[in-house]
TORDO-407693 format. One record per residue (C-alpha): residue number from 0; x, y, z. Coordinates in Angstrom, 1 decimal. Example, Ala and Ser with C-alpha at 12.3 -4.5 7.8 and 13.67 -1.06 7.14 Angstrom:
2
> 0,12.3,-4.5,7.8
> 1,13.7,-1.1,7.1
This chain:
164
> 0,-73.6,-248.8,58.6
> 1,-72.0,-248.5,55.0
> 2,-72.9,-247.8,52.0
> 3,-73.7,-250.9,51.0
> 4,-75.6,-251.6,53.6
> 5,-77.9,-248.6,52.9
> 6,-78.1,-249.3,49.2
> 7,-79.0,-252.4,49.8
> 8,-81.9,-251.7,51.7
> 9,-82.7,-248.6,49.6
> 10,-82.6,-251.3,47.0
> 11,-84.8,-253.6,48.6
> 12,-87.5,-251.0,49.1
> 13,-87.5,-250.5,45.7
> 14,-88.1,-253.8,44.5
> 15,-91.0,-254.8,47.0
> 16,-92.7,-251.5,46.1
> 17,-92.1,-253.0,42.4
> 18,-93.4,-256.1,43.1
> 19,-96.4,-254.7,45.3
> 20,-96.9,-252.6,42.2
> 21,-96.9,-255.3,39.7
> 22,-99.5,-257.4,41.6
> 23,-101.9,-254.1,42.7
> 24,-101.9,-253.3,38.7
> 25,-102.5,-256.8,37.2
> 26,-105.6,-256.8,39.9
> 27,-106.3,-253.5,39.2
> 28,-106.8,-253.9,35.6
> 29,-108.7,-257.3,36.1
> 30,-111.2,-255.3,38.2
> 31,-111.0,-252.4,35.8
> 32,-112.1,-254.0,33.0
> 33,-114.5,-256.6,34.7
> 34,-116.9,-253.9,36.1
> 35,-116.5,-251.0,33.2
> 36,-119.5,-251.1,30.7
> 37,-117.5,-250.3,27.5
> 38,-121.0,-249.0,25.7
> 39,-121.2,-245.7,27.5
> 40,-119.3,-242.5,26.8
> 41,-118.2,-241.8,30.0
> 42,-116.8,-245.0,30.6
> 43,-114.8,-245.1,27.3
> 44,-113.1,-241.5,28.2
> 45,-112.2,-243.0,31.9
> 46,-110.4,-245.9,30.0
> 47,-107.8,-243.8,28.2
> 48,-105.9,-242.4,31.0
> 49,-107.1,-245.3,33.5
> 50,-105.1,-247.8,30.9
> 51,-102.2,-245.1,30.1
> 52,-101.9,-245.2,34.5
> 53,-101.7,-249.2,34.5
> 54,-98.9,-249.2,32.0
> 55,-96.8,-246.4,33.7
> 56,-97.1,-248.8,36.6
> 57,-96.2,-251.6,35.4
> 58,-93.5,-250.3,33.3
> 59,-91.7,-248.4,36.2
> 60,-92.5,-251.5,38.4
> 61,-90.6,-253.8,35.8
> 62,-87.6,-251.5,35.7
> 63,-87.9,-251.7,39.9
> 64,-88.1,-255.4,39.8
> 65,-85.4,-256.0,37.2
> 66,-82.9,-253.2,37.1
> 67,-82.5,-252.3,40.7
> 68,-80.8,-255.3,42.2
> 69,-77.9,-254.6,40.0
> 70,-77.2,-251.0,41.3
> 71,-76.1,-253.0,44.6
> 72,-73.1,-254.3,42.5
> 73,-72.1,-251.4,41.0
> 74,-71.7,-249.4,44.3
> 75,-70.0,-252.1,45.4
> 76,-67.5,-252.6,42.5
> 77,-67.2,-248.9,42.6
> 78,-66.7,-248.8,46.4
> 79,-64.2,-251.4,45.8
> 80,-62.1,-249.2,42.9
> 81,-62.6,-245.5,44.1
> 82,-64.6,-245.2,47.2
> 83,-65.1,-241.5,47.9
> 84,-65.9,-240.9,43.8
> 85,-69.0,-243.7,43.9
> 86,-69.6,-241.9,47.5
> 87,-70.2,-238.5,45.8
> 88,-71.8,-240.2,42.7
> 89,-74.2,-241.7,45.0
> 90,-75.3,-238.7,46.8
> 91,-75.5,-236.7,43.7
> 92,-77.9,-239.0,42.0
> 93,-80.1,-239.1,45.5
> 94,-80.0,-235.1,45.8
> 95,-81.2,-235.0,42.0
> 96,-84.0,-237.9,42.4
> 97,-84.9,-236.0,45.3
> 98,-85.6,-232.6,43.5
> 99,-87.2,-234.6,41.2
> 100,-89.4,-235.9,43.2
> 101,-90.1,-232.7,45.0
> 102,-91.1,-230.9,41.7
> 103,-93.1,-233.6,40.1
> 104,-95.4,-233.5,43.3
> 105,-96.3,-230.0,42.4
> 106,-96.7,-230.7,39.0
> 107,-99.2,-234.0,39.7
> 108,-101.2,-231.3,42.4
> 109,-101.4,-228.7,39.3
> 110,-102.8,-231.3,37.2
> 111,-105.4,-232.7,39.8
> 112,-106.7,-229.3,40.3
> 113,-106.8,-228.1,36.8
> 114,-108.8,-231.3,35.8
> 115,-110.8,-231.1,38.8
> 116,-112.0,-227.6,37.2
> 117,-112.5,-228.6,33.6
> 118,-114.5,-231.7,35.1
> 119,-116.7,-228.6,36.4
> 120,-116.6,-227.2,32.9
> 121,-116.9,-229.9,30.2
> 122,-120.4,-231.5,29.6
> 123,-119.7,-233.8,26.9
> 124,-119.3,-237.1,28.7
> 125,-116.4,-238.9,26.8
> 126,-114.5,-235.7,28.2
> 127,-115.5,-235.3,31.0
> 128,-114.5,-239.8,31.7
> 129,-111.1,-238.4,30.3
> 130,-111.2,-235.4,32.8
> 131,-112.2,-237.9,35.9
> 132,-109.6,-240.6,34.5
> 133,-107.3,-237.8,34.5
> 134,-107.7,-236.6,38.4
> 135,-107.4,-240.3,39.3
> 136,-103.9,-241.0,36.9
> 137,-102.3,-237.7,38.6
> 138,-103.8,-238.7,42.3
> 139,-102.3,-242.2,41.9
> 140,-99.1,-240.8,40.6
> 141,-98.5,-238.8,43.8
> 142,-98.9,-241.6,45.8
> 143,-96.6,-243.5,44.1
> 144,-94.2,-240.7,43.6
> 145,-94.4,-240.2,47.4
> 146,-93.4,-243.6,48.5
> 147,-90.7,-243.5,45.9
> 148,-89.7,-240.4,47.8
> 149,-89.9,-241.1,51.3
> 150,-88.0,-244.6,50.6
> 151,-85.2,-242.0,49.4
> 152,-85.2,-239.4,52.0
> 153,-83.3,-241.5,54.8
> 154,-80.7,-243.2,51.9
> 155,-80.3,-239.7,50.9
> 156,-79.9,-238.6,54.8
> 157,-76.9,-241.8,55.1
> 158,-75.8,-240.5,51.9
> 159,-75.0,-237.1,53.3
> 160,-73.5,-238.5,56.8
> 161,-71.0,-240.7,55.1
> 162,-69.8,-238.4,52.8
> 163,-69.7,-235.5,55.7
C-alpha cells in the first residue's frame, strides 16, 4: 500500500471516532442534565468539569469531522510535488503525535490518582463533586486519548516502512 492509501484510512478512523464522539456527547449531555438535581452541592461541583469534558469532546470531535478529510489532499498534492519531503513530514508529525500521546497518558493517570486522594481528603461537597467530576474528565480523556493512539500506531508503523 501507499501512502495515500494509509492516510486515508488513518483519516477515516479519525472522522468516525469524530462522529461517534459527537453523537456519544450530545447523548451524554442530554442524559447528564436530565437526571442531575441542580439543588445539591455535590451535584453543582460534578457539573463544572462534567460540562468542561463535553466541550473538549465535541470541540476535538468537530476539528476530526471537519478538518481531517483535507489532510488526504495535502499528502497527496505533496506526494504529487516532492514525495520523499511529504514522506518524512508525515512520519515526523506521527512520531511527535505519538510521544504526545504517550506522555499525556501519564499525565491523565497522575491526575486520576491525585483526585482520587483529595476525594479522600476534601469534605466539603461542592469540592469533593469537583474532585469526582475531575477523576471521571481525566478517566474519559485516556480513553479517548487511547483510541486516538492506537488508530496512529499502525499509520505510524506504514509510515516508518515506506520511508525505510
Amino acid at each position: 500500500m501507499d501512502i495515500i492509501t494509509h492516510t486515508t484510512q488513518w483519516v477515516n478512523g479519525e472522522v468516525l471516532q469524530g462522529k461517534i464522539t459527537i453523537a456519544l456527547s450530545i447523548l451524554f449531555a442530554i442524559t447528564l442534565f436530565y437526571f442531575l438535581n441542580f439543588q445539591q452541592s455535590f451535584q453543582k461541583g460534578l457539573m463544572i468539569p462534567i460540562s468542561l469534558y463535553i466541550l473538549v469532546l465535541l470541540g476535538y470531535a468537530l476539528y476530526q469531522v471537519t478538518q481531517r478529510p483535507a489532510h488526504i489532499e495535502t499528502v497527496r498534492q505533496g506526494m504529487q510535488i516532492n514525495p520523499k519531503e511529504t514522506i518524512t513530514a508525515e512520519l515526523k508529525k506521527a512520531q511527535k503525535d505519538n510521544k504526545a500521546y504517550s506522555t499525556v497518558k501519564v499525565v491523565w493517570v497522575a491526575m486520576i490518582v491525585i483526585f482520587g486522594i483529595l476525594c479522600f481528603v476534601i469534605k466539603n461537597d461542592f469540592w469533593k463533586g469537583i474532585a469526582i467530576g475531575s477523576i471521571l474528565f481525566f478517566v474519559g480523556m485516556f480513553i479517548f486519548d487511547g483510541f486516538l493512539h492506537q488508530r496512529l500506531k499502525p499509520y505510524l508503523s506504514a509510515l516508518e516502512t515506506i520511508n525505510a
